[in-house]
Backbone bond lengths (Angstrom), bond angles and torsions (degrees), N, CA, C in turn:
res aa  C-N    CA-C-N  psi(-1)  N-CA   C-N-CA  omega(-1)  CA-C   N-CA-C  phi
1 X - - - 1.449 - - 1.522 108.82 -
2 X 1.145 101.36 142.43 1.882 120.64 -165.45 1.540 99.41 -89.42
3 X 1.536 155.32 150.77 0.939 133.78 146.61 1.725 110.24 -126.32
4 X 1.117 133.36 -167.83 1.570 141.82 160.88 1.020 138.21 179.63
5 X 1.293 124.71 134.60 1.385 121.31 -152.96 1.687 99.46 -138.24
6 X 1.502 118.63 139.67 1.066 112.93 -167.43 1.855 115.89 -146.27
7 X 1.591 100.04 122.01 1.247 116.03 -164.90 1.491 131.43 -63.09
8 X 1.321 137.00 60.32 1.534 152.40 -153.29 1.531 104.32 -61.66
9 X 1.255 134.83 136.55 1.045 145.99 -179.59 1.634 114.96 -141.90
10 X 1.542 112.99 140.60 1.604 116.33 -162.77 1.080 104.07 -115.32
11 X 1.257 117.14 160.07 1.537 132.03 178.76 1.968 103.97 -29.21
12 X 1.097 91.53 -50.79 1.639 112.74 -151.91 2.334 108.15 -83.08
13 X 1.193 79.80 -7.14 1.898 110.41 162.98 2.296 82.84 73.09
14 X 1.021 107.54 62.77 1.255 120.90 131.01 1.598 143.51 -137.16
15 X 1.526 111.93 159.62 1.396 112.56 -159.23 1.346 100.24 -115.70
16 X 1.723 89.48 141.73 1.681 123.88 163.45 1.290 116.52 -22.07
17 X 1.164 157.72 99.77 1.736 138.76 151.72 1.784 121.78 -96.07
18 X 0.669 167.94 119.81 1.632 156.78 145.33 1.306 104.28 -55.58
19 X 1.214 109.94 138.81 2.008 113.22 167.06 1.795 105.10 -115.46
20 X 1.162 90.02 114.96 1.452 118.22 -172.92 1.611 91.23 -83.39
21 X 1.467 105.98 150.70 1.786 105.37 -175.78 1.778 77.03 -139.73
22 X 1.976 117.89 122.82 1.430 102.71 151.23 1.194 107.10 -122.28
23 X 1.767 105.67 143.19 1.847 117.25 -174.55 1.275 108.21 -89.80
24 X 1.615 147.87 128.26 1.659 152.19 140.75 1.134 107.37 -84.81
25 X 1.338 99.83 178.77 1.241 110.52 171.78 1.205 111.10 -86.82
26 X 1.626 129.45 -13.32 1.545 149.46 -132.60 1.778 79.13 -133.02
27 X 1.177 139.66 -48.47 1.278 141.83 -163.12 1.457 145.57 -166.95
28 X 0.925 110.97 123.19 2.343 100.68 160.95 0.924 135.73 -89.54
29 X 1.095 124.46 109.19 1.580 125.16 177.20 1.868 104.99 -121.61
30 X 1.785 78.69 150.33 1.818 90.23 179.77 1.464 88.07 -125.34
31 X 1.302 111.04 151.93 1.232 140.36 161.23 1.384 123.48 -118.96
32 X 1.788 113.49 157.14 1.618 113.87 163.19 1.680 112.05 -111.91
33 X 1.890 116.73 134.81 1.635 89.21 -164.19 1.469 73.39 -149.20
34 X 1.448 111.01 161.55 1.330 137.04 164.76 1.816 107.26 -47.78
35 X 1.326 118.19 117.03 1.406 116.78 160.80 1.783 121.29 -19.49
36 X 1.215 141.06 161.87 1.214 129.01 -168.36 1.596 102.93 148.17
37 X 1.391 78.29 -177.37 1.668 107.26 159.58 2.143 103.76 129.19
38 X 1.197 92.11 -146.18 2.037 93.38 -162.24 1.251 87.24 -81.57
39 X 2.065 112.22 157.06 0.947 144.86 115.84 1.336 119.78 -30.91
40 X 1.550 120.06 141.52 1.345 124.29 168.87 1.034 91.48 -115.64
41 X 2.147 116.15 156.51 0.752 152.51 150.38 1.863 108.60 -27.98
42 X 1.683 107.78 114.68 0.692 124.98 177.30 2.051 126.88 69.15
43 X 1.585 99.66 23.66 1.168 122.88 179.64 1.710 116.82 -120.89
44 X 0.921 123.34 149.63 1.340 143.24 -163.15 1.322 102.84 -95.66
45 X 1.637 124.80 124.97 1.331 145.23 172.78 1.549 97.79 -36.20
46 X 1.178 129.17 -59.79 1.557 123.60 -151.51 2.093 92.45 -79.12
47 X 1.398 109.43 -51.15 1.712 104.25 -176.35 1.742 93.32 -64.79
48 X 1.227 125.96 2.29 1.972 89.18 175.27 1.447 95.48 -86.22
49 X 1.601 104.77 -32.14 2.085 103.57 -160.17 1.613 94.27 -72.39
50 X 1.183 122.22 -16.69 1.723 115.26 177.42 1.623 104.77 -71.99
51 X 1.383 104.74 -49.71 1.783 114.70 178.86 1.597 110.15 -71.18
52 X 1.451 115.79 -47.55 1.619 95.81 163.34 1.340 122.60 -63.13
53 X 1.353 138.50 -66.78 1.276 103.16 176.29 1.317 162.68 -89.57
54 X 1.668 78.73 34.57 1.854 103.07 173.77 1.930 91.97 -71.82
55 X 1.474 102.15 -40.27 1.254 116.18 -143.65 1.616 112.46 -76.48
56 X 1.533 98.84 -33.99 1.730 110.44 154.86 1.569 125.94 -94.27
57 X 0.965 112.31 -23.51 2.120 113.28 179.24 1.646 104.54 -103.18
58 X 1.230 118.94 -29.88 1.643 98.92 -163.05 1.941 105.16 99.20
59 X 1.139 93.72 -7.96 1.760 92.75 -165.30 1.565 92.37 -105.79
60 X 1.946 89.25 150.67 1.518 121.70 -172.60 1.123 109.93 -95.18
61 X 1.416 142.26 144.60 1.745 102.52 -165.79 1.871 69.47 -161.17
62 X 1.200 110.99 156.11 1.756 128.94 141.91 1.447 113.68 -123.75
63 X 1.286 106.00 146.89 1.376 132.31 172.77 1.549 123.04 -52.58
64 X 1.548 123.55 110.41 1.004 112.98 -174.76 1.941 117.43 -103.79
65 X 1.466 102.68 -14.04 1.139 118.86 179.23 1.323 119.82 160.17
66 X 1.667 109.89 157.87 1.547 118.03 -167.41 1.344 87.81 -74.93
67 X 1.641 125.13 156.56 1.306 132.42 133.88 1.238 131.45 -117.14
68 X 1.356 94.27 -12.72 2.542 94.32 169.22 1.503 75.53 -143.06
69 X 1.647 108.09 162.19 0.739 132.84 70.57 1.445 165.25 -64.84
70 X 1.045 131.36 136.35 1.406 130.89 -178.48 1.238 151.18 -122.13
71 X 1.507 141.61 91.92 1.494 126.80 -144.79 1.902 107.49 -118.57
72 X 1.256 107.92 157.79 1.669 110.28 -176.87 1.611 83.60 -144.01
73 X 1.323 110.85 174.07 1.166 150.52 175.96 1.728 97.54 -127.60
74 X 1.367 104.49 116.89 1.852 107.94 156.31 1.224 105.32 -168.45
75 X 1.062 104.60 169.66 1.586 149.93 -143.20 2.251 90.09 -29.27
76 X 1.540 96.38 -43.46 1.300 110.05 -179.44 1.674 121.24 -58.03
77 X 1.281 123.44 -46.87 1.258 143.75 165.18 1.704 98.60 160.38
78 X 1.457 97.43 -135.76 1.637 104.00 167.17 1.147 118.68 -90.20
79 X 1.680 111.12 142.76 1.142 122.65 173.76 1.408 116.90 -116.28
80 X 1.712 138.17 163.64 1.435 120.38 123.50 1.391 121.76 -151.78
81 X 1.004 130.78 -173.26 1.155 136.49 -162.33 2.144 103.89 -150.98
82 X 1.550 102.59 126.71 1.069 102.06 167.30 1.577 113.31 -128.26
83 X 1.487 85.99 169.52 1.407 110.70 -149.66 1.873 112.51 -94.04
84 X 0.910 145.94 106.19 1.366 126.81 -147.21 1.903 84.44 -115.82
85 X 1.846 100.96 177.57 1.359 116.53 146.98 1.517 111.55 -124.04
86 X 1.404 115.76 137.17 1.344 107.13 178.60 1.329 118.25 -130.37
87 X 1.483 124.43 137.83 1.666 106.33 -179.54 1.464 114.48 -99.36
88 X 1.313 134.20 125.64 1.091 123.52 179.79 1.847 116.75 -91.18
89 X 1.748 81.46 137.00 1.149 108.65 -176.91 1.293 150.40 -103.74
90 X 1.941 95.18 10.68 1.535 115.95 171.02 1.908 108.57 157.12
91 X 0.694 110.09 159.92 1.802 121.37 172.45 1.360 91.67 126.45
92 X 1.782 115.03 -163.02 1.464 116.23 -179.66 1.428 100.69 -154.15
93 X 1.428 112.33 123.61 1.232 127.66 -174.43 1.378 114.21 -43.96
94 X 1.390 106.12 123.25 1.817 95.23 174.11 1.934 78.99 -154.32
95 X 1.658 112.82 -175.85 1.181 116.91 -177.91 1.438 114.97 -102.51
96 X 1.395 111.61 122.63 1.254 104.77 -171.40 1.379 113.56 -92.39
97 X 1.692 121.85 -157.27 0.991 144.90 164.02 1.237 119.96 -107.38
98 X 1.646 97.83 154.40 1.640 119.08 163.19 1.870 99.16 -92.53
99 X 1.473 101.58 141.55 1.595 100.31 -155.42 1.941 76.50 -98.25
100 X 1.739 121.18 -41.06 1.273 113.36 165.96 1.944 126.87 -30.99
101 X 0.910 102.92 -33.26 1.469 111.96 -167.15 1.580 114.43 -105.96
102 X 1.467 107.47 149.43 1.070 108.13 -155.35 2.173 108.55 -86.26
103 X 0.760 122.99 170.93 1.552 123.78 -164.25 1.825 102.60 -48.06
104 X 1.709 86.97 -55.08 2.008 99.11 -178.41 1.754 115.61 -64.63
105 X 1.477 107.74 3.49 1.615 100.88 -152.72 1.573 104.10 -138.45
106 X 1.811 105.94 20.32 1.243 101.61 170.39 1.616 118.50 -65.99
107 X 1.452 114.07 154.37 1.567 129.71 170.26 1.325 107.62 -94.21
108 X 1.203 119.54 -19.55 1.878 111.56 -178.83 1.324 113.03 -96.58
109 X 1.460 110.31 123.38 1.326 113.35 -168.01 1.720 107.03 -126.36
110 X 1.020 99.97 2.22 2.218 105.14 173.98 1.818 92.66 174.45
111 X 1.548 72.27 169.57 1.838 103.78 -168.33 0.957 106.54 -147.28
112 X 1.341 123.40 131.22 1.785 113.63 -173.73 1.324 100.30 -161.93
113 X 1.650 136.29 164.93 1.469 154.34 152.51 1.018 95.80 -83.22
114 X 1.439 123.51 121.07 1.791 136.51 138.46 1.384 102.10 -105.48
115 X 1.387 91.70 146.74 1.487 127.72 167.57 1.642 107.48 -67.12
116 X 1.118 125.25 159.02 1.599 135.15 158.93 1.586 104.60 -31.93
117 X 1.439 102.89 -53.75 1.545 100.40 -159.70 1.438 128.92 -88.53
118 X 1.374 95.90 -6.10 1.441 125.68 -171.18 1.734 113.99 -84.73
119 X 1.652 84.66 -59.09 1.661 107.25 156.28 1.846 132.22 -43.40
120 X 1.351 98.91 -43.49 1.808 116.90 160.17 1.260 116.80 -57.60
121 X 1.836 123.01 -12.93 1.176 102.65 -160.28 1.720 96.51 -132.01
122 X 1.377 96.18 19.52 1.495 106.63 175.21 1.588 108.67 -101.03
123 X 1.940 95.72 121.67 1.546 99.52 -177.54 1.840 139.14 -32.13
124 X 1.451 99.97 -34.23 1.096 114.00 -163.07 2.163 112.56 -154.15
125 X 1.390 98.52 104.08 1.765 92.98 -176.56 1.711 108.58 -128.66
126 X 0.742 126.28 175.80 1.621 125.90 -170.71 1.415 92.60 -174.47
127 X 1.953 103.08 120.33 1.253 104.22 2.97 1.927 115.08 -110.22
128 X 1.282 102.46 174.85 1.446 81.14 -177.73 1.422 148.28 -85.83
129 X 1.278 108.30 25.83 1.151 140.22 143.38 1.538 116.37 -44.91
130 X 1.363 103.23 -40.04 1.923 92.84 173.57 1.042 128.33 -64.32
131 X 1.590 115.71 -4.90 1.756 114.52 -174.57 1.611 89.17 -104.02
132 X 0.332 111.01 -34.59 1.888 87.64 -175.48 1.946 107.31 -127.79
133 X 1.248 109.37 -86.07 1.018 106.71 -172.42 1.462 115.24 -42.77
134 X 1.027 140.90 -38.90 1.706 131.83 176.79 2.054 100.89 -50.39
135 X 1.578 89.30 -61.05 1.540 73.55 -169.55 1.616 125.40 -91.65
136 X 1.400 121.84 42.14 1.243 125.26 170.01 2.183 100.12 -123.04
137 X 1.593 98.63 7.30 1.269 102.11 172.20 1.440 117.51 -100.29
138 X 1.463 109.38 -25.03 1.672 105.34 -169.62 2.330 87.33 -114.97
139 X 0.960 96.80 17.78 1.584 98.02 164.04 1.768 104.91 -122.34
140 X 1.593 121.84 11.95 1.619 136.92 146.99 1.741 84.05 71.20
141 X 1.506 127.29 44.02 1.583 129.36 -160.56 2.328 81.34 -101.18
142 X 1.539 102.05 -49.78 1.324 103.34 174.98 1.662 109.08 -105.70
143 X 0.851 115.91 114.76 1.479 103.88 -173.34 1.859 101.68 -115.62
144 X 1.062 116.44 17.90 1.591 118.27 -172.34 1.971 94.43 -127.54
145 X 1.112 116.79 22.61 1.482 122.48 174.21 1.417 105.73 -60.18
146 X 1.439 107.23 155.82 1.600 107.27 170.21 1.596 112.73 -115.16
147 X 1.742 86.29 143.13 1.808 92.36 -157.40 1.530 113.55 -82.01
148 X 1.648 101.89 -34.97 1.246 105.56 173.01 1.263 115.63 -106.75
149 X 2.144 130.95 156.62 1.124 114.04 -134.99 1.662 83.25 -174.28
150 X 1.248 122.58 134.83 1.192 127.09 166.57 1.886 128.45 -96.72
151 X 1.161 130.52 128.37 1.316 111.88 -168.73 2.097 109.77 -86.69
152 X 1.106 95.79 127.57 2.057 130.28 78.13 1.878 54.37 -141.10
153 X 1.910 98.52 151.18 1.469 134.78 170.53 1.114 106.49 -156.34
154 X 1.188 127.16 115.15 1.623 136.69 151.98 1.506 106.23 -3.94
155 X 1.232 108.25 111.52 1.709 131.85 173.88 1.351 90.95 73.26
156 X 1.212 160.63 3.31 1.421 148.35 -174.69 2.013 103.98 -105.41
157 X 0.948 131.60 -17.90 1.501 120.54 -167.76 1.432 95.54 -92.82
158 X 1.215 106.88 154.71 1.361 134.41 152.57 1.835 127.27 -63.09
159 X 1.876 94.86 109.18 1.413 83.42 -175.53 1.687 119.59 -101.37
């Protein structure tokens, strides 16, 4: 399975998040995470992160460049997921949908621009790479970063 997730940035140098809410029976948790989600069959990594986050923000965005790749081995076979930058280039933020999920069983529950500092002070973001390392990469602060990256990777696992 293909995945992608893609890093939106505003005039005003804040970034895209969605807050995903999932319900158990055992628990709720909300999260803040980079726009994203799967590749379809017979679609191109950079057109899904344009179609996902039309598909969760409302926002128009083109591709300005890869910044991770990322690969794991699990239970499934191989996976990965890459990491894009994108500048957006028109629509209007509102909260979208997962077109997978049914009306009662959406996970997206807000969409918002944080600032650097705003973003630091949010309990929980994925991945964690967005608090520091993302933005000391597209401000050229590390410019010798490595693009491709195998998981569990520093700021890349799931906590």
């Amino acid at each position: 399975m293909s995945g992608v997730r893609v890093f939106v940035v505003d005039k005003h140098k804040r970034l895209l998040l969605v807050k995903h809410k999932h319900s158990t029976v055992l628990r709720n948790e909300e999260f803040w995470v980079i726009p994203g989600g799967g590749v379809e069959k017979n679609e191109f990594s950079s057109d899904a992160g344009i179609r996902e986050v039309k598909e969760e923000t409302g926002i128009d965005i083109k591709i300005q460049k890869l910044l991770w790749s990322v690969e794991e081995i699990n239970k499934d076979g191989m996976s990965n997921c890459n990491y894009f930058l994108g500048e957006m280039i028109g629509g209007s933020l509102i909260i979208g949908t997962d077109p997978e999920l049914e009306e009662n069983n959406q996970i997206l529950c807000g969409a918002k621009f944080f600032s650097r500092e705003e973003l630091n002070n949010l309990p929980k973001v994925y991945p964690e790479v967005t608090r520091n390392e993302f933005w000391d990469v597209i401000e050229n602060k590390n410019v010798n970063y490595e693009v491709w990256r195998t998981r569990p990777s520093k700021g890349f696992g799931a906590e």
